[in-house]
TIBA-196177 format. One record per atom (N, C-alpha, C, O): x, y, z; atom name; residue in one letter; residue number from 1. Coordinates in steps of 0.001 Angstrom, whole numbers, plus 500000, padded with zeros to 6 digits. Each point is the difference from the previous one (the first is absolute). Layout:
REM TIBA-196177
u_v_w_atom_res_n
X_Y_Z_CA_A_NUM;
...
END
This chain:
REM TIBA-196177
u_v_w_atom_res_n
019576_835805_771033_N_X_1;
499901_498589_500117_CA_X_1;
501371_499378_499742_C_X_1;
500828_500606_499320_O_X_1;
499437_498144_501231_N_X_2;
501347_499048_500004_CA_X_2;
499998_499680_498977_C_X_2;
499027_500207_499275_O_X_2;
502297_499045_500223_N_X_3;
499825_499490_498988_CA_X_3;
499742_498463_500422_C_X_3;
500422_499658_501105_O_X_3;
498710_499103_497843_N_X_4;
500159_498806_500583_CA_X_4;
500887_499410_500507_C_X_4;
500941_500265_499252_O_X_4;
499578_498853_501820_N_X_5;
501093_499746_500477_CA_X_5;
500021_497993_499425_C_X_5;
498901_499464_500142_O_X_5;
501777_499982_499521_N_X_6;
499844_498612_499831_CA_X_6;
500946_499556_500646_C_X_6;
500985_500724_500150_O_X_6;
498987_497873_500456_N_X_7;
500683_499262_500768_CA_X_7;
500988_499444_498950_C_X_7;
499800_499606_498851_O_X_7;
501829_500521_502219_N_X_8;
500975_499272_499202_CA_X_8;
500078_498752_499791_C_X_8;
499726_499123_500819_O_X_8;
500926_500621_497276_N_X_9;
499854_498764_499359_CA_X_9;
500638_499102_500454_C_X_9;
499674_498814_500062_O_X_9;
502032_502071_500563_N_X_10;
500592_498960_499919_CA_X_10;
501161_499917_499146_C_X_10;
501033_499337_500092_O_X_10;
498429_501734_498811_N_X_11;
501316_499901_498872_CA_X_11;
500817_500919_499795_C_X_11;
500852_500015_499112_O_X_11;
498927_500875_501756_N_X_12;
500031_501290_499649_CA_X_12;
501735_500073_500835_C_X_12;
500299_499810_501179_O_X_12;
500351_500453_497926_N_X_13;
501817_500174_500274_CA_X_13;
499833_500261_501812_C_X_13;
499130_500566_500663_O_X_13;
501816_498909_499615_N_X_14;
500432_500266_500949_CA_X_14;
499325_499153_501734_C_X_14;
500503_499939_501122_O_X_14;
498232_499565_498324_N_X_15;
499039_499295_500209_CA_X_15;
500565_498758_500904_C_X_15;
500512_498999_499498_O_X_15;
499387_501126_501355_N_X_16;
500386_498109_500916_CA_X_16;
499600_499016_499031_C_X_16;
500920_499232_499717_O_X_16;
498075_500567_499729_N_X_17;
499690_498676_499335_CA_X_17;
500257_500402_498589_C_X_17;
499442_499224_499224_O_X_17;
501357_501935_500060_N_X_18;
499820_500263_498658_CA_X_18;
501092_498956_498969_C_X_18;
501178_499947_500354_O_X_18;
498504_499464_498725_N_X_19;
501281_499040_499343_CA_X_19;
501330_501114_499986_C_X_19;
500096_501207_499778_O_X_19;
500630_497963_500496_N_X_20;
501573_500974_499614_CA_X_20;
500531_498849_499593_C_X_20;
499858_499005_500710_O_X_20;
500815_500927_498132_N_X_21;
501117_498676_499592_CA_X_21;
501200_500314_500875_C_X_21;
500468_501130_499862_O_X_21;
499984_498233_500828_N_X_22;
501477_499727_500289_CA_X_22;
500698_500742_499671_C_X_22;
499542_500641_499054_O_X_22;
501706_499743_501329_N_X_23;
500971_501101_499935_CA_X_23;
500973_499252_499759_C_X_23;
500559_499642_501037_O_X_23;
500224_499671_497343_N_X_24;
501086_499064_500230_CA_X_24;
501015_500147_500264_C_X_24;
500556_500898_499367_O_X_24;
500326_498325_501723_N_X_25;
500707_500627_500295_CA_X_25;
501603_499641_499247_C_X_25;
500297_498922_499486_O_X_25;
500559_502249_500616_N_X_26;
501262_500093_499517_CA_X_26;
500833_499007_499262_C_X_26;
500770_499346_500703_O_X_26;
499227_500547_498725_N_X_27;
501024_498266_499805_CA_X_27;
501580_500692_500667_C_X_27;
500570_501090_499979_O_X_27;
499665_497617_500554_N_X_28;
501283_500091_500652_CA_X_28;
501189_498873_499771_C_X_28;
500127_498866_500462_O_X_28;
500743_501957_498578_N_X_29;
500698_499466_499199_CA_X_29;
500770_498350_500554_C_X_29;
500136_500071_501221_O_X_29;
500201_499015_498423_N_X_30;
500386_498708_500668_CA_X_30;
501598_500206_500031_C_X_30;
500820_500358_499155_O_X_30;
499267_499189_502432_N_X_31;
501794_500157_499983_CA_X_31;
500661_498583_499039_C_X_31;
499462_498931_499711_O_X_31;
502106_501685_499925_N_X_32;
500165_498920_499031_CA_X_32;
500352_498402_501525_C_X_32;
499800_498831_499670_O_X_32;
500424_501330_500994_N_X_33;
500044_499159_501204_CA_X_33;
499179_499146_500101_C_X_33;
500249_498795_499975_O_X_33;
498399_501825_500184_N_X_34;
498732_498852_500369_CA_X_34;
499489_499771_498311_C_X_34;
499275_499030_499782_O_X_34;
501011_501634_499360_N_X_35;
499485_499258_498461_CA_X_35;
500914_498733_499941_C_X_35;
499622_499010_499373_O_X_35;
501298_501010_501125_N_X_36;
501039_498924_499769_CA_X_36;
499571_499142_500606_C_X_36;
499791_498883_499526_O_X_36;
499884_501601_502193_N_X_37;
499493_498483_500815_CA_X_37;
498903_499722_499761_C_X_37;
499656_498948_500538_O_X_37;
499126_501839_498499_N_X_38;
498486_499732_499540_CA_X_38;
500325_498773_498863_C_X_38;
499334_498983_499804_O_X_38;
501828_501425_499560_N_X_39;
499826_499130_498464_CA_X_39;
500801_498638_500046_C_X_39;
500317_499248_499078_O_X_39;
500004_500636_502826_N_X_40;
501260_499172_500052_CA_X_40;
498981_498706_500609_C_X_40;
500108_498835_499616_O_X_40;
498960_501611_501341_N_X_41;
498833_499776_500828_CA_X_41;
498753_499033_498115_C_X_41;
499708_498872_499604_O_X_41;
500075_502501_499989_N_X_42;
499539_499414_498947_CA_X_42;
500145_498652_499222_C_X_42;
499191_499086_499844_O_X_42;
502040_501070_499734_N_X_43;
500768_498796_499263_CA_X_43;
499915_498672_500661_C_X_43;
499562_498957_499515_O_X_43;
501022_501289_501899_N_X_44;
500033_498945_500628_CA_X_44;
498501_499359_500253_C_X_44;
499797_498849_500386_O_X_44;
499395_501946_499374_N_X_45;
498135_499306_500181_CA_X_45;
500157_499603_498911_C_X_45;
499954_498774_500094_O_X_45;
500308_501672_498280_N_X_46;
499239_499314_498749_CA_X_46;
500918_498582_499983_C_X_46;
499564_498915_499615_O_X_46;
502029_501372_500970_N_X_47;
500785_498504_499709_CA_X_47;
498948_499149_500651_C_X_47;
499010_499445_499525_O_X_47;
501293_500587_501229_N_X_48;
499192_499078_501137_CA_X_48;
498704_499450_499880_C_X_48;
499736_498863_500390_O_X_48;
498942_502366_498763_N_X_49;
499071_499164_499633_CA_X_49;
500472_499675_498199_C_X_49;
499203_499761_499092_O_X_49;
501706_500293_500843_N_X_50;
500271_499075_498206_CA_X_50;
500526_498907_500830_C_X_50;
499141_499138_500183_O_X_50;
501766_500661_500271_N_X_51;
500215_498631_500333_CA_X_51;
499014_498944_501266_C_X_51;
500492_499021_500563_O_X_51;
498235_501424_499637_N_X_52;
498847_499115_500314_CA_X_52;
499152_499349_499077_C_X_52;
499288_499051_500329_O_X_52;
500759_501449_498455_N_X_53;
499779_499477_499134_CA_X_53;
500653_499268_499223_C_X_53;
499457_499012_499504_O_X_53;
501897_501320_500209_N_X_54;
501443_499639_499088_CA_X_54;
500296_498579_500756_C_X_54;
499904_498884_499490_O_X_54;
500459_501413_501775_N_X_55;
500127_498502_500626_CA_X_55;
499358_499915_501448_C_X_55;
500785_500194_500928_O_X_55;
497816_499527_499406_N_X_56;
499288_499806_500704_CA_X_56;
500315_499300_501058_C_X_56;
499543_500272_501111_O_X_56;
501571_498385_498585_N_X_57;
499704_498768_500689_CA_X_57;
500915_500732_501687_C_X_57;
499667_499492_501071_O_X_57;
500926_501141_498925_N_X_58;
500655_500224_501033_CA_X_58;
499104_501045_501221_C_X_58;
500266_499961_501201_O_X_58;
498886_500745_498322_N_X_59;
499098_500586_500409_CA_X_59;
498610_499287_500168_C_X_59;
499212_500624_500710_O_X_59;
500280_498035_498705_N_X_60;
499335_499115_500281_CA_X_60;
500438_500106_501315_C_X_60;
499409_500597_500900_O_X_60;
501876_498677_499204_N_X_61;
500367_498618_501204_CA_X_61;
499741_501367_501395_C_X_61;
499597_499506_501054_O_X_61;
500544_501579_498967_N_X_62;
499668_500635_501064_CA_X_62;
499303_500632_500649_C_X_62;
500292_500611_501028_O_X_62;
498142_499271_498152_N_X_63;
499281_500431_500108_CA_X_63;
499131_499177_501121_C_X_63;
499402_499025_499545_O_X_63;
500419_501269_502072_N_X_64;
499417_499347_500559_CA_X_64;
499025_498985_499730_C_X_64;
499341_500393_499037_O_X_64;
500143_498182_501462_N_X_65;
499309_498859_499440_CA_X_65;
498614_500552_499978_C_X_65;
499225_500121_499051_O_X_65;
500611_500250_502465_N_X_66;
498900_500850_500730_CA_X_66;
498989_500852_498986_C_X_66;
498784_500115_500151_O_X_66;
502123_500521_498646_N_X_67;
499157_500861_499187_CA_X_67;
499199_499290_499101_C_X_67;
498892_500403_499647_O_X_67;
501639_498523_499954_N_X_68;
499090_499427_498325_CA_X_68;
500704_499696_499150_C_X_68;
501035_499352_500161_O_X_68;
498514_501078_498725_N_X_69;
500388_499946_498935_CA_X_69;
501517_500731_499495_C_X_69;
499644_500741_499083_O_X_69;
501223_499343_501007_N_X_70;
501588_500273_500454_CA_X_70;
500171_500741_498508_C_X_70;
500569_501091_499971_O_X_70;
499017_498409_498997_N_X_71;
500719_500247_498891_CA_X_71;
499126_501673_500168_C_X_71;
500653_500981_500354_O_X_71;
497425_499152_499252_N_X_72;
499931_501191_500059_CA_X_72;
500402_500806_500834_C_X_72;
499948_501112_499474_O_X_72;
500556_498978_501894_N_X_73;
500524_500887_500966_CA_X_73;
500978_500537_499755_C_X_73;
500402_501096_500388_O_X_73;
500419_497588_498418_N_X_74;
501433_500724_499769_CA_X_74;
499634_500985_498403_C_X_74;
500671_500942_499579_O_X_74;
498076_498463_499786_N_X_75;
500156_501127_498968_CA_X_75;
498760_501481_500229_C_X_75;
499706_500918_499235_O_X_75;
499956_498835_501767_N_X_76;
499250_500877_500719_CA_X_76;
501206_501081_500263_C_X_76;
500094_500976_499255_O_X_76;
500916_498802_501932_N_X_77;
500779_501050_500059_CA_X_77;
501137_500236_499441_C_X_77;
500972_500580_500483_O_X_77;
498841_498773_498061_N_X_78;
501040_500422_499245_CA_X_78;
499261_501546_498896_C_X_78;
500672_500930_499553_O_X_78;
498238_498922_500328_N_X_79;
499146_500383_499537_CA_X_79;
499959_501540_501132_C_X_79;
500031_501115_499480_O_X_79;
499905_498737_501913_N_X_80;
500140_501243_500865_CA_X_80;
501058_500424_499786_C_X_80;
500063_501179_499653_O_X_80;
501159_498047_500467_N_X_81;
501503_500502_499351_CA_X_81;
500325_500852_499265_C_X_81;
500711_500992_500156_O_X_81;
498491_498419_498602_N_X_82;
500249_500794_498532_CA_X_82;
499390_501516_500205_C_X_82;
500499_501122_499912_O_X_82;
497643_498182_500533_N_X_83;
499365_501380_499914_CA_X_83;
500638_501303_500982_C_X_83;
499877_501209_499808_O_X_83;
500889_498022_501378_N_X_84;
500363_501044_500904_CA_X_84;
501435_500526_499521_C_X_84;
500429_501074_500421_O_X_84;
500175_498267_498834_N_X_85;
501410_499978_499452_CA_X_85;
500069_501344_498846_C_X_85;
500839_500877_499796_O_X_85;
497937_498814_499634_N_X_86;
499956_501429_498473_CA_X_86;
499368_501289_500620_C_X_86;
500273_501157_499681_O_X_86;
498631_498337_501477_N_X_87;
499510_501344_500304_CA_X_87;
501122_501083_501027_C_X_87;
499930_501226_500081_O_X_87;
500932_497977_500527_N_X_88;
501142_500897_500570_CA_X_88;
501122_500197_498876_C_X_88;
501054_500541_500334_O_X_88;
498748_499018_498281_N_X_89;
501162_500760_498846_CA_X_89;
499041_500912_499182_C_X_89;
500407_500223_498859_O_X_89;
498291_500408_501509_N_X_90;
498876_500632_499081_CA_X_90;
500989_501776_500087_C_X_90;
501008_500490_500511_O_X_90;
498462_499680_499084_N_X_91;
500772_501920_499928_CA_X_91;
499189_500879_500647_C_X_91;
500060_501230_500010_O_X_91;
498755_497635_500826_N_X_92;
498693_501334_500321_CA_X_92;
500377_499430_501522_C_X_92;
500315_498888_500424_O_X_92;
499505_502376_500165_N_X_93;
500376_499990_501407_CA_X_93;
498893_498998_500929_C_X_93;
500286_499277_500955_O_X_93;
498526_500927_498487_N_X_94;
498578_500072_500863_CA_X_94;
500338_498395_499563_C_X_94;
500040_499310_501019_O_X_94;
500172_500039_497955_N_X_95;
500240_498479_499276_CA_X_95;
500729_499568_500941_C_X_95;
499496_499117_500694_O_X_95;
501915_501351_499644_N_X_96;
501324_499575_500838_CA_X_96;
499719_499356_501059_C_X_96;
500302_498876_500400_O_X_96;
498599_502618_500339_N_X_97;
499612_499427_501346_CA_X_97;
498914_498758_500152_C_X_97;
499834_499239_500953_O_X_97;
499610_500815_498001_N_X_98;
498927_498423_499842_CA_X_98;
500957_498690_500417_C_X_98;
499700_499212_500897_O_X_98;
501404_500712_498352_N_X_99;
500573_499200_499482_CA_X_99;
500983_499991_501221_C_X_99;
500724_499012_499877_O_X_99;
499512_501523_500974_N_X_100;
501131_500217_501309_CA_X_100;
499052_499184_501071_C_X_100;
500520_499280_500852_O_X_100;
497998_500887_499043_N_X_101;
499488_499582_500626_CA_X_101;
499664_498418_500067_C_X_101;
500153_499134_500862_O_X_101;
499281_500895_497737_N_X_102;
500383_498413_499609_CA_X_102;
500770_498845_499888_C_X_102;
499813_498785_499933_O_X_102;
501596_502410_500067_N_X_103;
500817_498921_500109_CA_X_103;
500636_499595_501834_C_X_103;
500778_499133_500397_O_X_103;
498362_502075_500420_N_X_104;
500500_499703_501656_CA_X_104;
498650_498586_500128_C_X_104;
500199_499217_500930_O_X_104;
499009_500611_498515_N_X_105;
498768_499437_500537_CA_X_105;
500682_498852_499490_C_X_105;
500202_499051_500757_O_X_105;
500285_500908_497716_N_X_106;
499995_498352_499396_CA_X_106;
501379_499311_500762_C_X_106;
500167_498785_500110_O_X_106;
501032_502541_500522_N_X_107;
500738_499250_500646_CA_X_107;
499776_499436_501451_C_X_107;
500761_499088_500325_O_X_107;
498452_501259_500445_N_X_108;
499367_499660_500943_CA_X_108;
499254_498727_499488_C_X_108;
500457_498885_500255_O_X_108;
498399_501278_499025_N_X_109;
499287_498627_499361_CA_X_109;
500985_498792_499987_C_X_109;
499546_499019_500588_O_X_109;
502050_500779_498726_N_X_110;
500432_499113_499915_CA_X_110;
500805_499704_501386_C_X_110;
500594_498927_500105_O_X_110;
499425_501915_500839_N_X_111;
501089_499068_500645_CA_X_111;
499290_499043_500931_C_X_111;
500436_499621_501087_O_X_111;
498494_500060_498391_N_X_112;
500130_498266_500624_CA_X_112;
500465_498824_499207_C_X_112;
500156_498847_500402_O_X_112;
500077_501735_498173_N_X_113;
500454_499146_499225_CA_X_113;
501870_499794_500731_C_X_113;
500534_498917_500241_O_X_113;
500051_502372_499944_N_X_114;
500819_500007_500412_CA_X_114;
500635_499369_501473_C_X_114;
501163_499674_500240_O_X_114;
497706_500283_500594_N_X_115;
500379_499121_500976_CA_X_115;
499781_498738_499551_C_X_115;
500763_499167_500489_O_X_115;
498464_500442_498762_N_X_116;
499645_498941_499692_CA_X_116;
501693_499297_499277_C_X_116;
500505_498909_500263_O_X_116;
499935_501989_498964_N_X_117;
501447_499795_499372_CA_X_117;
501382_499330_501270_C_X_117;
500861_499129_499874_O_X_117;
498700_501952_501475_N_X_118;
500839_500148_500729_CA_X_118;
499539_498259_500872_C_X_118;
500746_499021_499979_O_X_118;
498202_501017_500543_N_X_119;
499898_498699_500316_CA_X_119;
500235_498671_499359_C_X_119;
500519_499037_500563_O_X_119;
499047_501003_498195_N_X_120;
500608_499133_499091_CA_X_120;
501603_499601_499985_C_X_120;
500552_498964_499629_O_X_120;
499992_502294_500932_N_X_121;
501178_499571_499369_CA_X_121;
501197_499720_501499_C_X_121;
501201_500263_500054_O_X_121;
498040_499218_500847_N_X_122;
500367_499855_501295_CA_X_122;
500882_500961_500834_C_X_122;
499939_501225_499900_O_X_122;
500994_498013_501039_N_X_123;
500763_501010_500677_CA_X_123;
501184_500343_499044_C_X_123;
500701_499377_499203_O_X_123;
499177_502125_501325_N_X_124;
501518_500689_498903_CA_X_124;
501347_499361_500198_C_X_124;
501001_500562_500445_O_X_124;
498906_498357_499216_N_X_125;
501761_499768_500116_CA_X_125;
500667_500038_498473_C_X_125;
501201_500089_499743_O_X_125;
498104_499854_499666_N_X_126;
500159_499938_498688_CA_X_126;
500253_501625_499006_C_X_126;
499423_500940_500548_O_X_126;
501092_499326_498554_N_X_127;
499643_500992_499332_CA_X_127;
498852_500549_499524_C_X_127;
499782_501194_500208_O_X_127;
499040_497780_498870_N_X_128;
499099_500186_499561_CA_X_128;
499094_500035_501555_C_X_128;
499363_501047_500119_O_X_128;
500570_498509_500419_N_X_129;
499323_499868_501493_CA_X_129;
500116_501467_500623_C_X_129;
499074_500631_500509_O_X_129;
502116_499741_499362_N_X_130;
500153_501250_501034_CA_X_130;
499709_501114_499267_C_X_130;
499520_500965_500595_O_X_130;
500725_499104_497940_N_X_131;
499307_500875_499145_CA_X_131;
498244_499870_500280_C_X_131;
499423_500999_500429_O_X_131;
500037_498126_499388_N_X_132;
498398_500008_499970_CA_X_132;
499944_500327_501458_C_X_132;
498993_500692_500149_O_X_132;
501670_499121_501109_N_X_133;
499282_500852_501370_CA_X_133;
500508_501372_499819_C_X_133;
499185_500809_500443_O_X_133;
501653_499630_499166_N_X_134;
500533_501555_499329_CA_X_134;
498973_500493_499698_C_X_134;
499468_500839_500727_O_X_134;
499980_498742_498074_N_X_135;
498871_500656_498993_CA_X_135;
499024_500729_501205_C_X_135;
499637_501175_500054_O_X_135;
500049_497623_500961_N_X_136;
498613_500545_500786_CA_X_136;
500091_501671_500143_C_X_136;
499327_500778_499323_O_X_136;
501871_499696_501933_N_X_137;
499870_501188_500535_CA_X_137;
500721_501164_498807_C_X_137;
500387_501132_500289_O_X_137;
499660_498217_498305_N_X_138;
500444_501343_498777_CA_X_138;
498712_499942_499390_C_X_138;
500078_500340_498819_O_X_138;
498570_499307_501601_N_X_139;
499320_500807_499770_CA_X_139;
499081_500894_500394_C_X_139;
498948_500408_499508_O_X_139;
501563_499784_501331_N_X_140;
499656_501677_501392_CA_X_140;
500659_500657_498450_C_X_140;
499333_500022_498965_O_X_140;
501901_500419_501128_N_X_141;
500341_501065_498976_CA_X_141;
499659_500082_499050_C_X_141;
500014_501178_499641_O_X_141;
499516_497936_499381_N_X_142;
498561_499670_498833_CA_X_142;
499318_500397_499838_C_X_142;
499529_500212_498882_O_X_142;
499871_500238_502565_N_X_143;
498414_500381_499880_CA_X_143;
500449_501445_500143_C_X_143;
499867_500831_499101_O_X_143;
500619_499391_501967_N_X_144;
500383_500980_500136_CA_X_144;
500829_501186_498580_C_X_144;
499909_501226_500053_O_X_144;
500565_498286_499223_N_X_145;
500568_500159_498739_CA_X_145;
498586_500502_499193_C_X_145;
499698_501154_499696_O_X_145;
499590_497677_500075_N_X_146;
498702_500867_499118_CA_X_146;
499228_500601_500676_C_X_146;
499217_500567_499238_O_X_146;
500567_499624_501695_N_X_147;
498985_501202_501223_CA_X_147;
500799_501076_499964_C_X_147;
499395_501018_500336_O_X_147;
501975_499186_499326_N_X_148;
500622_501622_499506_CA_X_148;
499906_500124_498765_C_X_148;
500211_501152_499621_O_X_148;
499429_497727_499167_N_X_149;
499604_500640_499291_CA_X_149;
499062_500136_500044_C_X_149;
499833_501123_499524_O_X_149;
498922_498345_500849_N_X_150;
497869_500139_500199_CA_X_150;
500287_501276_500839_C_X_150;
499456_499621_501037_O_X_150;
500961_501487_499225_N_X_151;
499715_500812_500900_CA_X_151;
501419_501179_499565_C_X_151;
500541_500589_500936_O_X_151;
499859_499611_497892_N_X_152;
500760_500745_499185_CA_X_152;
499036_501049_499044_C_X_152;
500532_500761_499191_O_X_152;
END
């Protein structure tokens, strides 16, 4: 006689549906190059959301009319700033990339504030004028800047 035969659980090693935890992988050491442009990237997010709070009123005035309430928008993404600003200076890789990501989304989020700056401040004949239509197309490299780090 056979022996009983029972249908598979499922758990049994090797199994298509059996749990296996994850295999983590390698850490791969950070060049001193991109720690520099991570913590340079960094900094420049926490300045930026300390001074939305520190002095608001200039970040008020550019915050499109269209949105509302002007003051929370500006401490709304000072607040993305910060949070996206510390999580790309964290020491944990998997953190970095949160925070690379956050900070491509919150710089995207503001540049209507930024056109909003650039229209405000009419045609560039001026210094401050030709600086605020400048700003528009430097932030392609912005985003682009924290999407190499979200993907490091």
């Amino acid at each position: 006689m056979s022996e009983p035969t029972t249908a598979p659980t499922g758990t049994e090693p090797g199994h298509p549906t059996a749990f296996e935890p994850p295999v983590p992988r390698p850490a791969v050491p950070e060049l001193p190059a991109f720690r520099r442009s991570r913590v340079r990237l960094g900094g420049m997010l926490v300045v930026m959301g300390i001074l939305h709070f520190a002095v608001p009123g200039p970040f008020i005035k550019i915050v499109p009319r269209f949105l509302g309430n002007r003051r929370f928008w500006v401490y709304a993404s000072g607040v993305a700033e910060l949070t996206a600003g510390g999580l790309v200076l964290s020491s944990r890789p998997d953190v970095r990339r949160l925070g690379g990501w956050l900070a491509a989304a919150t710089i995207v989020a503001v540049y209507p504030a930024n056109i909003q700056m650039a229209v405000d401040a009419g045609a560039p004949i001026s210094v401050p004028a030709a600086a605020a239509w400048l700003r528009l197309p430097l932030q392609a490299p912005l985003v682009a800047w924290a999407l190499r780090v979200a993907r490091r």
